[in-house]
Structure formats: C-alpha cells, structure tokens
C-alpha positions as CSV (number, residue, x, y, z in Angstrom):
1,X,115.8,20.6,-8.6
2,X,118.5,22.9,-7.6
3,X,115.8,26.2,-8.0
4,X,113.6,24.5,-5.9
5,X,115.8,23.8,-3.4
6,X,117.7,27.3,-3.5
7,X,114.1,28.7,-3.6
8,X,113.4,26.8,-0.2
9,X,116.9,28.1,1.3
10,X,116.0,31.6,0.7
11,X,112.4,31.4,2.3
12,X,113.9,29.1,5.2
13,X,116.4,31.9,5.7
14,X,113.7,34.9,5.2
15,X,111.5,33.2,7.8
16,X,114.8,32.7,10.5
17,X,115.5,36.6,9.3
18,X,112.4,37.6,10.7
19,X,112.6,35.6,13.7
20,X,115.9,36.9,14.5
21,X,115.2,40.7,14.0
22,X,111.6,40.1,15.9
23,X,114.1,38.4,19.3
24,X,116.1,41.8,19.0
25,X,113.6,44.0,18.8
26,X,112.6,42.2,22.4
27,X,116.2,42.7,23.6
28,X,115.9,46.1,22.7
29,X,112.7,47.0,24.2
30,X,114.1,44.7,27.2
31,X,117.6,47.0,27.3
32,X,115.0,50.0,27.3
33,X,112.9,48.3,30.3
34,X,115.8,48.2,32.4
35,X,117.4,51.3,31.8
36,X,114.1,53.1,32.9
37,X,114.3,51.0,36.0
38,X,118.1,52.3,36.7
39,X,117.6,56.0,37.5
40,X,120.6,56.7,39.3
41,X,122.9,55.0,36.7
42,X,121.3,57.0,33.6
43,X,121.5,60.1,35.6
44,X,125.6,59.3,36.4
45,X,125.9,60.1,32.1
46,X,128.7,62.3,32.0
47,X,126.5,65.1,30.8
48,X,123.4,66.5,29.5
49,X,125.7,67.7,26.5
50,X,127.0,64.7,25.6
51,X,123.6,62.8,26.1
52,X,122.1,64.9,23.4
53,X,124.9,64.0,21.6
54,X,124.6,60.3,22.2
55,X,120.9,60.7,21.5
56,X,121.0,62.3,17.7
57,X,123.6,59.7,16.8
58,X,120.4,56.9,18.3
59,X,118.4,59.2,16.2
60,X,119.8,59.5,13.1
61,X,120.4,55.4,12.7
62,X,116.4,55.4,13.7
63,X,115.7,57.5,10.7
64,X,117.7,55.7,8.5
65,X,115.6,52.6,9.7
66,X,112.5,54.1,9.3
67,X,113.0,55.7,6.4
68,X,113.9,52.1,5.0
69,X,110.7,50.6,5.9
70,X,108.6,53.1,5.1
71,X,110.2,53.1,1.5
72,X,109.7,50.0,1.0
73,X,106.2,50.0,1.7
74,X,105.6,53.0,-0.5
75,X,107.2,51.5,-3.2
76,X,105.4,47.8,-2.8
77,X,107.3,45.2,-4.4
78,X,107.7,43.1,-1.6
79,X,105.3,40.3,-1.0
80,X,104.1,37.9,1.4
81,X,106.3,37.2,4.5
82,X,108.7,40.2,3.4
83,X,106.0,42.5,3.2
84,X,104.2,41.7,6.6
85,X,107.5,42.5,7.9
86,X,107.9,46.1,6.6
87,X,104.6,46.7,7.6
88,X,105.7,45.9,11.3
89,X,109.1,46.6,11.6
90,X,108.2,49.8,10.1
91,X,105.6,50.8,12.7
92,X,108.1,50.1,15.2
93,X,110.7,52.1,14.1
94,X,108.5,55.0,13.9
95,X,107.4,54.5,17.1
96,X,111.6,54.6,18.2
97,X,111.7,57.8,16.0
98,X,108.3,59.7,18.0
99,X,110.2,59.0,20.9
100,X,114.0,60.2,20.4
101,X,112.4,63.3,18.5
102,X,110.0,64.0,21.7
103,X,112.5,63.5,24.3
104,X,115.1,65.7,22.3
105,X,112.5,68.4,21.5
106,X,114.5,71.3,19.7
107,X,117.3,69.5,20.2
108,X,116.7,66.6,17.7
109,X,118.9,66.8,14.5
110,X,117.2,67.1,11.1
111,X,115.8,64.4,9.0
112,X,118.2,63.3,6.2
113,X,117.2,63.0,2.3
114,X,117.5,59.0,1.9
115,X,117.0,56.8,-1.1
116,X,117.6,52.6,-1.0
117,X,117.4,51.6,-4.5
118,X,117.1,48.1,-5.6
119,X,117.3,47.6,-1.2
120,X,113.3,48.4,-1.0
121,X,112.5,46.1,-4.5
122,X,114.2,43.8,-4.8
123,X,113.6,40.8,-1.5
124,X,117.5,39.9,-1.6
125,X,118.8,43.1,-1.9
126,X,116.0,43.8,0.9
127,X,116.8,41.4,3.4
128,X,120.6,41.5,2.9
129,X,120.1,45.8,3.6
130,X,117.6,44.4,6.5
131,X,120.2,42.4,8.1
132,X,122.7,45.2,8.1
133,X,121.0,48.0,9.4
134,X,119.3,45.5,12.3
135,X,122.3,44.7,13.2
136,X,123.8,48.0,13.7
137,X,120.9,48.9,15.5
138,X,121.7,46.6,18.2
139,X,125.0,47.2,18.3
140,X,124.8,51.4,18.9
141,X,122.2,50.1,21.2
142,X,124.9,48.6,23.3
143,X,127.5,50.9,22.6
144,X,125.6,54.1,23.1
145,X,123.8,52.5,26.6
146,X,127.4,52.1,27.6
147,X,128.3,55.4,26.9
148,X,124.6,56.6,28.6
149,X,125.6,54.8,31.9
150,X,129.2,55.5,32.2
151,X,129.5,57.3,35.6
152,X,130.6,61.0,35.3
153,X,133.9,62.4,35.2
154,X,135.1,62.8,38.9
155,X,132.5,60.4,40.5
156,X,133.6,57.8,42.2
C-alpha cells in the first residue's frame, strides 16, 4: 500500500509540475508581450553594451535549458507524461534560443559543452533538475527585465 500510494504522490506531483512550468512559460511569454509594447522603457537600458551583456547571460541559461531537453529526448528514457513534456518544453526553448542568437547576431556567446547525467534518465532526478532550472529561468527573467528597463544613467 505505501508504493502505491507514493507511486500516486509522485504522478500527482509530475502532473502539478507540468502545470506549473506550462503557467510560467505563459508569464514569460506575457513579460515578453509587454516589454515589446513598452518601447520607450526598453530603449531607457543604460546601454547597448550592457544589453548585450544582459542578453548572453538570458542566452547562456537558454542553452542550458535547451540543451536539457533536447538531451533528454535523445537519450529516451522518459515515458508517458514526462516525455510529452520534453518534447514541448524542448521545442520552446529552442524557439527562446533562435531568438536571443538572432537578435544578438555576432554578438551571441558560444554554445557550451553540457552533459546531465542521471538528470535526462532517470524521471526523479529529471523533474527535480526540471524544477530547478524552470525556476531560474523565471527568476533571471525578472531580474534581467529589471536590469533591461532601468532608466539610463543621467536620465531623469
């Protein structure tokens, strides 16, 4: 009785970790809806150095990311619920990754060498490593949009 139940803990807390991570993703695309609709304030940044800056730091958390997913899709050993999720968190953050890499052209910082282990195999290891990184995610994305709209030096 007590695998049973542990086994129905663990998929009741997969299934609230996918909910969870799919409402973020909304509140980042949301965060990235209204910073395109605030002009003025992204163009206060107080530079275009420091935005490139700000913008391989974005990038290099999105490769990490990606390069999660994607190796957990190579390597397979996920199933079911887990494995749906790869499959489209995965397309998602390559879709982040197109984007920072195209709007910092030349500019963008190279592509570290990553390996996850057990992280991509095994679905606890997975979703705990999951967890982590999603939530890093959103909070750079808060930090760094702070840093994107802070008004330059000397305005006023």
């Amino acid at each position: 009785m007590t695998d049973a139940s542990s086994k129905g803990s663990t998929r009741g807390s997969r299934e609230q970790f996918v909910a969870r991570t799919l409402v973020a993703g909304g509140a980042v695309a949301a965060g990235g809806a209204v910073l395109g609709a605030l002009p003025r304030l992204a163009s206060s940044a107080p530079s275009p150095a420091q935005d490139v800056k700000i913008l391989n730091l974005v990038l290099l958390l999105e490769y990490v990311e990606s390069a999660f997913y994607a190796e957990a899709r190579v390597r397979g050993a996920l199933r079911g619920e887990l494995r749906e999720f790869v499959r489209v968190v995965g397309a998602h953050e390559q879709q982040h990754l197109s984007a920072l890499k195209d709007a910092l052209g030349s500019k963008a910082r190279k592509e570290p060498r990553l390996r996850f282990g057990e992280a991509t195999t095994d679905p606890d290891a997975f979703v705990a490593a999951a967890i982590v990184l999603e939530d890093m995610s959103e909070a750079q994305a808060v930090a760094q949009g702070r840093a994107l709209l802070a008004p330059a030096s000397g305005s006023g």
